[in-house]
N, C-alpha and C positions, 0 to 999 in steps of 0.2 A: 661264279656264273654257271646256270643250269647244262647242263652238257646240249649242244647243239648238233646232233646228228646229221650227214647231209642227206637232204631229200631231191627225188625228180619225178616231177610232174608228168606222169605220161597218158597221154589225150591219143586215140586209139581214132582214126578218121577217115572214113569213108564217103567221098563225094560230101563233107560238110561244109564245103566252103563259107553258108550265109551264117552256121554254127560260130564257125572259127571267126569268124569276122565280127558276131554279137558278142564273143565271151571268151575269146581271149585276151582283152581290154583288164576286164575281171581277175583272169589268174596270173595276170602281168605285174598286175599291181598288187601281190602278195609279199606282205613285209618280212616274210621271216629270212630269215640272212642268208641260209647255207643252201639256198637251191638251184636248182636247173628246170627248164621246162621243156618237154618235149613232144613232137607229135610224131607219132608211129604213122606214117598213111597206110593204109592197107588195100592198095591197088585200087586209089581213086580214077577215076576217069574223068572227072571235071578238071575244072585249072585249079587245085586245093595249094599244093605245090608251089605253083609260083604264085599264088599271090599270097600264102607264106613269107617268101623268099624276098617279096615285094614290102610287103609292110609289115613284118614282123622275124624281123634279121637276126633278134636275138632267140629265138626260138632254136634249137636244136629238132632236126629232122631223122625221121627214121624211116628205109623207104619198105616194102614189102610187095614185089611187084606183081600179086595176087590178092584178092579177098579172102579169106582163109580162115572170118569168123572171124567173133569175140575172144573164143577162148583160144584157138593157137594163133591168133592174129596179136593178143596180148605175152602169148609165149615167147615169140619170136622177141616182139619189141623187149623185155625187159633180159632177153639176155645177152641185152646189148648195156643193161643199166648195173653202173658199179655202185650208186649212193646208196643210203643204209636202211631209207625209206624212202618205196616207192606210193605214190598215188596213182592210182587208177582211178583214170578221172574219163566220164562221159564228155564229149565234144558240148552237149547241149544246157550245159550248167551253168547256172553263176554264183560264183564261190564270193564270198564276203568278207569283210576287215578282220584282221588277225584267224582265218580256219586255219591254217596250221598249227597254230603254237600251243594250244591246249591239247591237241592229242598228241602233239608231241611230247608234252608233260606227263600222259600217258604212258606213253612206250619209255619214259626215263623211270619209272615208280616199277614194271614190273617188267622184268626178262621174260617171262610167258607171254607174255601178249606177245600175237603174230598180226593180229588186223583188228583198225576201226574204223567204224563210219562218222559221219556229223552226221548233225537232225537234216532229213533229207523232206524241204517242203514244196510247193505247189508254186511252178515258177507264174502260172499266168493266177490261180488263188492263194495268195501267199501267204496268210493265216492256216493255210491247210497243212498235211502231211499229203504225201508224193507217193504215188503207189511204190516207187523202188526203193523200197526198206525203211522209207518214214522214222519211227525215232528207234530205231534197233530191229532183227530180224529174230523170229522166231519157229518153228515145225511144232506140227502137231503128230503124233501116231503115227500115222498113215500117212506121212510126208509131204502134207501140204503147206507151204509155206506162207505166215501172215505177221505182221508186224505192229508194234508197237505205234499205235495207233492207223493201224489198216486191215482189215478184216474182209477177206475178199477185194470187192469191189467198193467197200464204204471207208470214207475217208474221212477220220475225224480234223476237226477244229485243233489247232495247236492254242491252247489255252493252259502249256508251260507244268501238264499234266504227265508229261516224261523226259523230265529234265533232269533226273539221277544218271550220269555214268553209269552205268552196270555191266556184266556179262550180258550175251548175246546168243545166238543159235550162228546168227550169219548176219556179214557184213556186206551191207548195197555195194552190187558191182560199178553203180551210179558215181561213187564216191565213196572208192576202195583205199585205205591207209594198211601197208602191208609190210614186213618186215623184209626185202628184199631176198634176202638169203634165205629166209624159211618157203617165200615161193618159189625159188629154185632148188631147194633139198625138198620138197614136197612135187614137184615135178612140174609147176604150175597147176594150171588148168585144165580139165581133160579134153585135148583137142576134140577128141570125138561130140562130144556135147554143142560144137562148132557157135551156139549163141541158146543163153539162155539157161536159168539155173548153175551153169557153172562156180559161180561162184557161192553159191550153196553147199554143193557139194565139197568145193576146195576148203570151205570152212569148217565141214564135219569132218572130213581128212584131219584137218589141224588140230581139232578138239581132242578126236579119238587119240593122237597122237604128245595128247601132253599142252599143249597151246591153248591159249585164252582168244576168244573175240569181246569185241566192246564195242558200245556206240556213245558218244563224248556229244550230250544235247548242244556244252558250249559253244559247238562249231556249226556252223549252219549254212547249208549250199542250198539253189533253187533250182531245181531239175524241169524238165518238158516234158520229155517222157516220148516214148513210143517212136524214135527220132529215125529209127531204121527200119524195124518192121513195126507196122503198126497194130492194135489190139485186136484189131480187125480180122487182120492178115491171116488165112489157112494156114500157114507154115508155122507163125510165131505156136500156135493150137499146138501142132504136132509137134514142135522142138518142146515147149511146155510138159506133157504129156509124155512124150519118150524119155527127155533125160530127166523128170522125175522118176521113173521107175527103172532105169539105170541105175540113177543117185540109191535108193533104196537098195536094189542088189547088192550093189558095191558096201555101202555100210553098215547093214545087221544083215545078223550070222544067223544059221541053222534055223527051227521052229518060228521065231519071229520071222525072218521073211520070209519064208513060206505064208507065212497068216496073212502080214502087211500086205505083202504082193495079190494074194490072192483076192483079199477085202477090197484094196484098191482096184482091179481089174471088173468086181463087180459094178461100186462104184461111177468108173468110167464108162461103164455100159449103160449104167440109167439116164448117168448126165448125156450120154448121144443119143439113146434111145428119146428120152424127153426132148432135146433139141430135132431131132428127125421129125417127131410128130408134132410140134410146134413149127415149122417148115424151113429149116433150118441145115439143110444138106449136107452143107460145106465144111460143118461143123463135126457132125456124122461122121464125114470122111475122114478129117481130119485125128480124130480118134480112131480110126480103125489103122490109116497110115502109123499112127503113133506105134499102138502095138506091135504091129507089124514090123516098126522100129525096132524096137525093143527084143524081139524073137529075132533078127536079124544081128544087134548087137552080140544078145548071147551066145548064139553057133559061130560068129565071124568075128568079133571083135573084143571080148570080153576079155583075152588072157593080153592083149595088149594094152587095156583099161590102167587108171593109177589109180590104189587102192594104199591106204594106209599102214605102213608097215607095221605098226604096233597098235594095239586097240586099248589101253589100260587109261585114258586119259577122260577125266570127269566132263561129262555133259550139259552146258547151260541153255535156256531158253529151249528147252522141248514140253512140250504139251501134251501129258500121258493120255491123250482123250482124243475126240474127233470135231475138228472145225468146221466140220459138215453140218456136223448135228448142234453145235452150240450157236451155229450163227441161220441159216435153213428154218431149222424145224425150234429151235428157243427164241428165236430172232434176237440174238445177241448180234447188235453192228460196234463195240467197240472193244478192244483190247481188256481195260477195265474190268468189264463185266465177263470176262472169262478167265484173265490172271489177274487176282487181286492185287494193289499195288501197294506199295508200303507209301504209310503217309509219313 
């Protein structure tokens, strides 16, 4: 019998009660044998809680009697978790028949692997791929992140065109499978990053450091998307915006990020500059708070940052070129047409 590692299910939940109530039906009724499920609250103020407690009694609760973000709000929660694989699972998904077992068949074939994702698609277009990491996660140069079948804002058709397991850049924090213990010897999540990208960055840590990421097509969750802050939102702009050029600081050394950072900052000025004169303000602001971010992290918070202890570990899904430019000004909208795929 294949070795069955235990897993726990941990749902990170803020104020999602009508969430918990759509789609924990879903990962209730997950066959794989050895698990637990549990929900972290993270200093809800609705009634999440009790009506948990209410109609879903086999639920293991975790309480956090602040907000405290994605990423130490997950910290918290999992260092309460002993099983061997945890999920980081978004409140707002609907996980499907057998998602566990095949990447768990994963994590049994290689002791490197630290994290995978399932094909993450389009819970209300369900043929689609899901802006959060769609069929695997990938960076380009300048550290913009886009996915295996999502390029920016374009979202292909799932017509079964990335359906190889393979390495990864990074694994959707949507529907995170992670090696428990490698996220607490990695330090988790950088709190400071409090939501957004984090889990990007937790996956260049792991790379740098020796670890494999994956994304296993076989598994397939339906995501919403946008469940807290939404696309919309000034803030989601400026967390976007700042902890990507955090993330870069922290993981390339000397000459290169000097360049990256620099190109990037340009970059960022055009795309506000163009959104300002398009009448667009908020948007503006929103990048100028970011940097402003970011020069704030470096003088005040940078030596308290987690940064990779070792850097000697091979690189998958990076993109030696700029996604700017192949998707912009080539008008490339799909993955395909800028990583060739092996047929």
């Amino acid at each position: 019998m294949p070795h069955q590692p235990s897993v726990a299910i941990v749902i990170l939940n803020w104020n999602g009660k009508k969430y918990l109530a759509d789609f924990l039906p879903s990962v209730l009724a997950s066959t794989y044998p050895n698990l637990n499920v549990y929900v972290a609250d993270n200093g809800s103020t609705d009634d999440s809680l009790e009506f948990l407690e209410s109609n879903f009694p086999q639920v293991k609760i975790l309480v956090n009697p602040q907000n405290d973000g994605f990423a130490a709000g997950y910290n918290k929660a999992l260092s309460h978790i002993k099983e061997d694989i945890s999920i980081l699972l978004n409140s707002d998904v609907e996980v499907t028949p057998g998602w566990i077992e095949p990447i768990i068949s994963l994590f049994n074939q290689d002791a490197l692997l630290a994290a995978v994702q399932p094909k993450v698609l389009n819970y209300y277009k369900r043929d689609h791929f899901e802006y959060a990491g769609a069929a695997g996660g990938w960076i380009d140069r300048y550290g913009y992140p886009f996915s295996r079948g999502r390029i920016f804002d374009k979202l292909e058709k799932d017509e079964h065109q990335y359906d190889d397991s393979t390495r990864v850049f990074w694994a959707s924090g949507a529907a995170m499978f992670i090696r428990t213990e490698i996220f607490k010897k990695m330090g988790g999540f950088d709190p400071f990053f409090f939501a957004h990208q984090e889990e990007i960055d937790l996956c260049w840590r792991m790379q740098l450091e020796g670890y494999h990421i994956m994304i296993c097509p076989s598994s397939v969750v339906y995501h919403i998307g946008g469940g807290t802050l939404t696309k919309e939102n000034p803030q989601k702009t400026v967390l976007n915006f700042r902890n990507n050029l955090i993330m870069l600081f922290k993981n390339l050394c000397g000459l290169e990020r000097i360049m990256v950072i620099g190109f990037r900052f340009l970059l960022d000025a055009i795309s506000a500059w163009k959104s300002l004169l398009s009448g667009n303000a908020s948007y503006f602001m929103a990048v100028i708070k970011a940097h402003a971010g970011f020069f704030s992290w470096l003088l005040l918070y940078r030596s308290k940052s987690l940064y990779a202890k070792n850097r000697t570990g091979e690189i998958s899904g990076k993109f030696d070129g700029n996604i700017v430019i192949e998707h912009f000004l080539k008008g490339k909208n799909r993955f395909s047409e800028i990583i060739p795929t092996k047929k």
